[in-house]
C-alpha positions in Angstrom: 7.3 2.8 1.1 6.5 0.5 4.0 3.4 -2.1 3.6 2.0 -3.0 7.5 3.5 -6.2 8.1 0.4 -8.2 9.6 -1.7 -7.3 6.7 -3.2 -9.8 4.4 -2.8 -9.6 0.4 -5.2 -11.0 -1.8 -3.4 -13.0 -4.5 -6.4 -13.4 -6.7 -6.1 -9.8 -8.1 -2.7 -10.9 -10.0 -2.3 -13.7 -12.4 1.5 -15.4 -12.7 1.7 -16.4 -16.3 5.7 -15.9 -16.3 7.4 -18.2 -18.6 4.0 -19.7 -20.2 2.7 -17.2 -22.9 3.5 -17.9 -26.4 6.7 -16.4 -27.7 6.0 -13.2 -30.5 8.2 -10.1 -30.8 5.6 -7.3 -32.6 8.1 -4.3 -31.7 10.9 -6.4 -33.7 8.1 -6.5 -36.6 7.8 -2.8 -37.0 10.9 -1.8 -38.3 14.6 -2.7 -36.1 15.6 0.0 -33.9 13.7 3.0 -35.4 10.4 0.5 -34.3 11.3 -0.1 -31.0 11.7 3.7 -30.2 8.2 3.7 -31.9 7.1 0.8 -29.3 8.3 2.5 -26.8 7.6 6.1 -26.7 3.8 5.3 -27.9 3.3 2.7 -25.3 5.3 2.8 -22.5 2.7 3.4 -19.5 0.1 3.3 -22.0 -2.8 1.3 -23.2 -2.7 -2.2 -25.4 -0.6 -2.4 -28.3 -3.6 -2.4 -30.6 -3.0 1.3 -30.4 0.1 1.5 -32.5 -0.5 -1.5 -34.5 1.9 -3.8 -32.5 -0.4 -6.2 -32.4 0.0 -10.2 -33.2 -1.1 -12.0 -36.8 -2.8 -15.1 -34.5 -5.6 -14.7 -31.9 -4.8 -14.8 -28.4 -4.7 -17.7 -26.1 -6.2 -17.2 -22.5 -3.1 -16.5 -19.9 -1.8 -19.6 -17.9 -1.9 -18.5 -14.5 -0.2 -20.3 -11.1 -2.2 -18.7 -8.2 -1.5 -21.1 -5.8 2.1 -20.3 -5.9 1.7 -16.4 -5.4 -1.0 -17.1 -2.7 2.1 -19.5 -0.6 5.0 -16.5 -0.6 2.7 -13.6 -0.8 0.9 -13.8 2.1 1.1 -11.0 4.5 2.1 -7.1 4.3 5.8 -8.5 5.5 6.0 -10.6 2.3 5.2 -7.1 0.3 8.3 -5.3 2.4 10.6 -8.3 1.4 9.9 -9.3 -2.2 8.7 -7.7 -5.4 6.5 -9.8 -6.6 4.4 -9.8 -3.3 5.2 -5.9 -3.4 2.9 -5.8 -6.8 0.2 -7.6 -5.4 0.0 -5.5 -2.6 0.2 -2.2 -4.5 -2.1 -3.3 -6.4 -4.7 -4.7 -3.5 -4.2 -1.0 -1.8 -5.2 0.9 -5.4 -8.2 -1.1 -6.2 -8.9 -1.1 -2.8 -9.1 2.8 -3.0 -11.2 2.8 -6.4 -13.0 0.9 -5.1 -14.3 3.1 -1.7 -13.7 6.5 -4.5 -16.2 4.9 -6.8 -18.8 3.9 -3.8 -18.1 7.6 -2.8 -19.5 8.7 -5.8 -22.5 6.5 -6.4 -20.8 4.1 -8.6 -19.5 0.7 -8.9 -16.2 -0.1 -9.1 -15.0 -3.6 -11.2 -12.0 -4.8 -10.3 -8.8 -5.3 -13.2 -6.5 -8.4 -13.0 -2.2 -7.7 -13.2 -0.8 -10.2 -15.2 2.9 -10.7 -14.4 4.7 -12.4 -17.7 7.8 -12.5 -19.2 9.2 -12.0 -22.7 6.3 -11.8 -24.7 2.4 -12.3 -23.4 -0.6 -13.0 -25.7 -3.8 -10.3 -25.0 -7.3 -9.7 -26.3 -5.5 -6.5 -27.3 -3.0 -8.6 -29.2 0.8 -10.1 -29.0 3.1 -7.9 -27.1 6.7 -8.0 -26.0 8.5 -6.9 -22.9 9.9 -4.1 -25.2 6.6 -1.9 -25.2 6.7 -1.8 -21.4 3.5 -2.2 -19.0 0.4 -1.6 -20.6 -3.6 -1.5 -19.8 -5.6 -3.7 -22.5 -9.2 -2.4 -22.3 -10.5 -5.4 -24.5 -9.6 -8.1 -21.5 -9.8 -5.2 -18.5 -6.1 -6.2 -17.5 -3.3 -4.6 -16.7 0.1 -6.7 -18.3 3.6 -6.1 -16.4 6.9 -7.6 -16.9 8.6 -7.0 -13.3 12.2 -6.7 -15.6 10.7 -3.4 -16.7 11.9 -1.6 -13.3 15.3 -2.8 -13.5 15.5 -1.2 -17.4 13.5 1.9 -16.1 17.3 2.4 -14.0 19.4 0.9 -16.2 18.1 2.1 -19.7 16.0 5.5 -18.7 18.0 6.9 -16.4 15.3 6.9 -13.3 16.7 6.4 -9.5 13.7 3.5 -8.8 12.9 2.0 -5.5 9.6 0.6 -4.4 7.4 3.9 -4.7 8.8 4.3 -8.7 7.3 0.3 -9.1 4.0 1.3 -7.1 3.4 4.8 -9.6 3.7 2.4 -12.9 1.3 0.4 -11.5 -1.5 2.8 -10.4 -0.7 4.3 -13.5 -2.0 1.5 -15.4 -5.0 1.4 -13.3 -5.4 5.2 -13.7 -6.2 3.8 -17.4 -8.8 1.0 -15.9 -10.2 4.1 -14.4 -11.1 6.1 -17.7 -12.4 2.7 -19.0 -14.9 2.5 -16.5 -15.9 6.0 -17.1 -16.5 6.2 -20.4 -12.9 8.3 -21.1 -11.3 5.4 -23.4 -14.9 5.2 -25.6 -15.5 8.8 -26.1 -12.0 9.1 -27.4 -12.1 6.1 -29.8 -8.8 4.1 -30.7 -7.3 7.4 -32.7 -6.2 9.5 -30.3 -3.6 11.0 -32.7 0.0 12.2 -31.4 1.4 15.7 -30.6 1.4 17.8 -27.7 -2.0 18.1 -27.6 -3.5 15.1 -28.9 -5.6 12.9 -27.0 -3.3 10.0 -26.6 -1.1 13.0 -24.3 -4.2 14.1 -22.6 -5.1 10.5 -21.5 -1.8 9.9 -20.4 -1.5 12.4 -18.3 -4.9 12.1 -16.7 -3.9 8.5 -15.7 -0.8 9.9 -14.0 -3.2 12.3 -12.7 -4.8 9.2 -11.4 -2.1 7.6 -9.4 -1.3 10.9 -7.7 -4.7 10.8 -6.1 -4.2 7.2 -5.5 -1.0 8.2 -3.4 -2.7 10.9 -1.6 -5.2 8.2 0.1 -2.6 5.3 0.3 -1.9 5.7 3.9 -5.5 6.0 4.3 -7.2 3.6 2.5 -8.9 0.7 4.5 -8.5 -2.6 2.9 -11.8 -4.7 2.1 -11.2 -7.5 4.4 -9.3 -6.2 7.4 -10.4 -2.3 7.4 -6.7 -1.6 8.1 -4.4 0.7 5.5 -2.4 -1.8 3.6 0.2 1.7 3.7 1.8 2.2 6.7 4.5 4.5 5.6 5.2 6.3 2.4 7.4 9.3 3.0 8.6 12.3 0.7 12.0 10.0 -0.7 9.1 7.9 -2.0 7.3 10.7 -4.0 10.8 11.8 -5.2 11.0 8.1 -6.7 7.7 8.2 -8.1 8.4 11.8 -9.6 11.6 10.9 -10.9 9.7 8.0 -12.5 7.3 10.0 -14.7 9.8 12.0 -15.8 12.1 9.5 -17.2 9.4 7.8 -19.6 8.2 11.9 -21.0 8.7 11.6 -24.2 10.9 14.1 -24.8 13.6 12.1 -22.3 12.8 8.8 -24.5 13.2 10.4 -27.6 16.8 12.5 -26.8 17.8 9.3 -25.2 17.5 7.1 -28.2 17.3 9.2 -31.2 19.1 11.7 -30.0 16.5 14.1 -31.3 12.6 15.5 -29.6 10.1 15.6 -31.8 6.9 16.9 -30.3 4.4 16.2 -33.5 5.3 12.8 -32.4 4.7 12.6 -28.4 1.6 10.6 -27.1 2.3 10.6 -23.3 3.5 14.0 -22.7 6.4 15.8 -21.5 8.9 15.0 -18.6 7.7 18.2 -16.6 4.1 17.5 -17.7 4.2 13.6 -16.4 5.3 15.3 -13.2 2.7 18.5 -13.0 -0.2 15.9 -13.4 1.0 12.9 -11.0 1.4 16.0 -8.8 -2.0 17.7 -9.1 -3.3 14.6 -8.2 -1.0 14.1 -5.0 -1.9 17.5 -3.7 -5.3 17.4 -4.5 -6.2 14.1 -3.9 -9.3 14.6 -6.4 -10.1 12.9 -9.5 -12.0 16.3 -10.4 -8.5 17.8 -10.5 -7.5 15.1 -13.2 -9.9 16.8 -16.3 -6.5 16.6 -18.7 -9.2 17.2 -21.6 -10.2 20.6 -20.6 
């Protein structure tokens, strides 16, 4: 995945609150091990960890962000090919940007969602959460939360190959959630969307994956806001491999042979390895969020 070098990124979309938030460990608080697998099959990719009850004791304190230093490195589309923290902002400039157009497309109005970039442990209005339940969406602030160590554990720990376009799926991913909030999705479901194979937590997930296939399918496409140029210049099928192999290392049947050692489908609430795949595909192919009715 190649970003067009004389492209501008807009900073203010992400918020740098690494090394600031307080310090809380809720996936430590449910239990030792058997509570982190918990933590992270039920969240990883998934909405705030109000969802599983991984939630902090104290009220949250707003995010301390440092703008001014993302806007100095991350300025240009050559900054996104040489770094990975200009590489998120820049992702995530080209999916809002295409939501954006998509929603205008269909009459509506899209509102953009902040990334906040943290590490260790990051306060929400969805509560406390560690690195350990992974990226996450928290519909009671509209933000999407990331720890950038999450890719390198995504190779190390899951198994995945990575590279750029494996980073840019787990993003749109996210915003694939930001999506169903702004349609209604995430209300008419309510916060118990029960587990198994065909509970509504799996549905949703795999709608959002869904999501950030028809994101990809524009990518190359998709005319920034400011400069009417694709932010996208090359995204080529070693890319959708990445992305591919990506979903299928966080199903929940990999997570759960991986660190239990057993797969227990009355359990899952993201789906499959081969269903994280189908979806993210439908949507590649089709490049329609029509294609992405996971509830059907």
């Amino acid at each position: 995945m190649q970003f067009d070098d004389d492209a501008g990124l807009d900073t203010s979309q992400v918020q740098d609150a690494r090394g600031r938030g307080r310090l809380g460990t809720p996936a430590a608080r449910t239990g030792g091990l058997i509570g982190l697998i918990v933590a992270l099959v039920g969240l990883f990719f998934g909405v705030g960890p109000d969802r599983l009850g991984l939630s902090g004791d104290e009220s949250p304190a707003p995010a301390t962000t440092d703008a001014a230093d993302l806007a100095a490195r991350c300025r240009t589309g050559a900054d996104a090919n040489a770094s990975a923290d200009c590489r998120t902002v820049a992702v995530v400039n080209s999916v809002q940007s295409f939501w954006a157009q998509e929603f205008r497309r269909r009459g509506g109005t899209y509102r953009d969602a902040d990334t906040v970039l943290y590490s260790g442990a990051v306060d929400t209005a969805c509560g406390a959460a560690s690195a350990a339940v992974g990226p996450f969406y928290c519909p009671g602030d509209n933000k999407v939360y990331l720890d950038l160590s999450f890719f390198d554990e995504l190779q190390s720990r899951f198994g995945a190959t990575g590279g750029p376009f494996a980073q840019a799926y787990v993003i749109a991913h996210e915003y694939g959630h930001h999506v169903q909030w702004l349609t209604g999705v995430m209300d008419r479901i309510g916060p118990n969307s029960g587990m198994g194979t065909t509970s509504n937590s799996v549905r949703l997930e795999l709608q959002a994956d869904c999501y950030a296939g028809v994101w990809a399918h524009h990518a190359q496409s998709t005319p920034q806001r400011d400069t009417g140029r694709p932010l996208i210049s090359s995204l080529t099928e070693e890319d959708i491999r990445d992305g591919l192999d990506a979903a299928a290392a966080v199903g929940d049947d990999r997570i759960q042979e991986r660190f239990s050692g057993r797969v227990t489908p009355d359990t899952w609430t993201h789906g499959s390895a081969a269903e994280r795949q189908e979806w993210f595909a439908r949507g590649l192919r089709s490049g329609d969020m029509n294609a992405c009715d996971t509830f059907r």
